[in-house]
N, C-alpha and C positions, 0 to 999 in steps of 0.2 A: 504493500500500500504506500500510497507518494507523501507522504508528510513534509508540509511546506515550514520551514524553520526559520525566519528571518534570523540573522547574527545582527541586525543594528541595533531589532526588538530585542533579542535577548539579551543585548551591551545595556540596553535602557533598564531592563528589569534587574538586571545584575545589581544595578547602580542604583535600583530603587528610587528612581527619577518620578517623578509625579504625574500621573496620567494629564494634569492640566496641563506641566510646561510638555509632555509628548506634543498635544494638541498643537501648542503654539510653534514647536520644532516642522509637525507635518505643515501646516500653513506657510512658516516660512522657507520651508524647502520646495515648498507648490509656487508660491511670488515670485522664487531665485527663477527655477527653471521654466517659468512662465514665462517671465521677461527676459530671458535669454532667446526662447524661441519666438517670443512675439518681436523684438528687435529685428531677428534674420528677418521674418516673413515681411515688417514695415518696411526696413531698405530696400526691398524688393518691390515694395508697392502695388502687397498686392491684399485685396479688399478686407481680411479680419488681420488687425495688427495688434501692437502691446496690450491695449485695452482689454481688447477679446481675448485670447490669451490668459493675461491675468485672471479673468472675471471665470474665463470657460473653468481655468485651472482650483480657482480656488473651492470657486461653486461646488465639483464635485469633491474634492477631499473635504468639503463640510458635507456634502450627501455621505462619503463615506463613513466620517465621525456619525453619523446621524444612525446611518445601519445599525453600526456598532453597539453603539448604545440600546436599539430600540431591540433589538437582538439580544441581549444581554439580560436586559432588566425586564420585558415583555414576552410573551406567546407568539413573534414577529419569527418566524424561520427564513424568510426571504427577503433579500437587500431591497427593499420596492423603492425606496428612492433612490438610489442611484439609478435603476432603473427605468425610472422615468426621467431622470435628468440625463439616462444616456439616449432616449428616444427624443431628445428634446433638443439635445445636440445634433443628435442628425439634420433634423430637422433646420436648424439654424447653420450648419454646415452647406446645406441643403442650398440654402441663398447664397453663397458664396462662389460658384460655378456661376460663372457665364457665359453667353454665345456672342462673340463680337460680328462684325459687319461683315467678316470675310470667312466665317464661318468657324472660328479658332476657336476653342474650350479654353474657359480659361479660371482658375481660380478651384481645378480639381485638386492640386495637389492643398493647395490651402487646405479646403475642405475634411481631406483624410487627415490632415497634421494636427487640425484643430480638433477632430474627434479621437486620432489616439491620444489627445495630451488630457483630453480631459478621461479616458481609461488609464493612464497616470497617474490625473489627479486622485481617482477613485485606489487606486493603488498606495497612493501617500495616506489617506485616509483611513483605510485597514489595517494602516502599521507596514505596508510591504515597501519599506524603504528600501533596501538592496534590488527588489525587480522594480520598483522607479526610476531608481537613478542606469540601471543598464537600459531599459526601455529608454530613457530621454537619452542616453549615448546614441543609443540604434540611430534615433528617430533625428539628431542633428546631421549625423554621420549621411544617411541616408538623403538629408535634405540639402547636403552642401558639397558630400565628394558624389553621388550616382548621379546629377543631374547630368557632368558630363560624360560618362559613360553612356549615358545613356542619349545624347546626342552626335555621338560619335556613331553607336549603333544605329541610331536613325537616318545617320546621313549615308549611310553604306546600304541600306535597305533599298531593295527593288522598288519598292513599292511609296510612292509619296503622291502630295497632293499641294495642290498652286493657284495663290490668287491671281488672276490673268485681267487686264484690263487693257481693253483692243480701240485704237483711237477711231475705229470704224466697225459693226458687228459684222460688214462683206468681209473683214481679214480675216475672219475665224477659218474659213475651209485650206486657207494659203498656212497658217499656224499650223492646223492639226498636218499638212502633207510635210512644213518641214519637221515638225516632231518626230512624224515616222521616218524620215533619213534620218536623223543623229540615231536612231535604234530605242523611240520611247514609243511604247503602244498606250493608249487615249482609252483607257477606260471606263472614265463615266465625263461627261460633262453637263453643269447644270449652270444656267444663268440665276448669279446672284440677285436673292429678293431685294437684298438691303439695297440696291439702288435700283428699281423699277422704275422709279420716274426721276432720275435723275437729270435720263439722255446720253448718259455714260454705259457702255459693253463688257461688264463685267461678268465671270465667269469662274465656275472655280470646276478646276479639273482632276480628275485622278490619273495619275501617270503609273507605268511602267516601265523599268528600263530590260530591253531583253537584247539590246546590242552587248557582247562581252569585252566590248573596248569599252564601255560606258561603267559597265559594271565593276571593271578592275581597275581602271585608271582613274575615275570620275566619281568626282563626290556632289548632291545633289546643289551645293551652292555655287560649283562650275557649271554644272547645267544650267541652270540657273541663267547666268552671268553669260554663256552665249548663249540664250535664248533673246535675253535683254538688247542684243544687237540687231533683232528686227526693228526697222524701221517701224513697224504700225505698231507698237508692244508700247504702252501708256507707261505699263508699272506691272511686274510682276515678280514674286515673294512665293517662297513657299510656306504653306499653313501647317502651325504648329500645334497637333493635338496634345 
């Protein structure tokens, strides 16, 4: 059977420390790592920052104090507020994701950062100091060295997708025939809502590259960049899910 044993709790108990200054230990370890990760996500600029964070983090390590308690001293066998405090997060997580004009997701990873930290914060609130502070490693780790791995991977992938804005929508048939020479196959294209009445030709398209000069020499920000040399080509960027 797994029996979970914190060593921080049991340095507290050792030490016969007072369940009240515990309390004020977990809060103030929920504010430090709070404001740690809500600074990255502010410099970033991106929609839940320090505030949120804070508020997400402390909220639930008081739901967790709360269990505890109501556990302890009640007929209460189940954490019910954390549990609503964790559907509550989703939920406000939930606003955080956006769809911009050119069809980009944006504000996902936010979204996942601010609901494990407030699983964290419910973690500081149980006394499970030791799997908080690893979790909040993961979770910086994760948010500041994978992103460029994980753009590196993306930019080597077959498979991507491009906002295209055509100073004329006749150049669209002359676009799709030079794609297919450099060796990219057109697999979806749809005209962008976000400017219907603009009077602008905007597009956003799914690419493949099935040239293998393109696939081994070519990364998708070169493609890119000689596409950009069509004379009728307004602006085009690739979209980042």
């Amino acid at each position: 059977m797994f029996n979970l044993i914190d060593p921080i709790t049991e340095l507290f108990k050792a030490n016969e420390i007072a369940f009240a200054f515990q309390i004020l230990i977990r809060m103030a370890i929920a504010m430090a790592i709070a404001t740690i990760l809500g600074v990255e996500r502010a410099n970033k600029r991106h929609a839940a920052g320090l505030r949120t964070f804070i508020l997400v983090t402390l909220s639930a390590t008081v739901c967790g104090i709360i269990d505890i308690y109501l556990m302890s001293n009640f007929t209460v066998v189940f954490p019910a507020v954390s549990a609503a405090m964790a559907i509550g997060i989703a939920i406000i997580s939930s606003y955080t994701i956006l769809y911009s004009s050119k069809n980009q997701i944006k504000g996902l990873t936010t979204a996942v950062a601010l609901w494990g930290q407030a699983f964290i914060g419910f973690a500081l609130g149980f006394g499970l100091y030791t799997v908080s502070v690893i979790a909040f490693a993961i979770l910086v780790v994760s948010l500041n060295l994978l992103p460029k791995a994980e753009v590196y991977l993306k930019n080597r992938s077959p498979h991507f997708e491009i906002h295209l804005e055509l100073k004329n929508k006749t150049d669209l048939p002359e676009f799709i025939a030079v794609a297919r020479k450099l060796g990219l196959n057109i697999d979806d294209i749809e005209v962008n809502p976000a400017y219907a009445n603009t009077g602008l030709s905007v597009y956003t398209i799914a690419l493949t590259v099935v040239s293998k000069e393109l696939k081994q020499y070519k990364t998708h920000e070169e493609t890119i960049e000689a596409l950009k040399t069509l004379p009728y080509i307004s602006h085009i960027e690739e979209i980042s899910m």
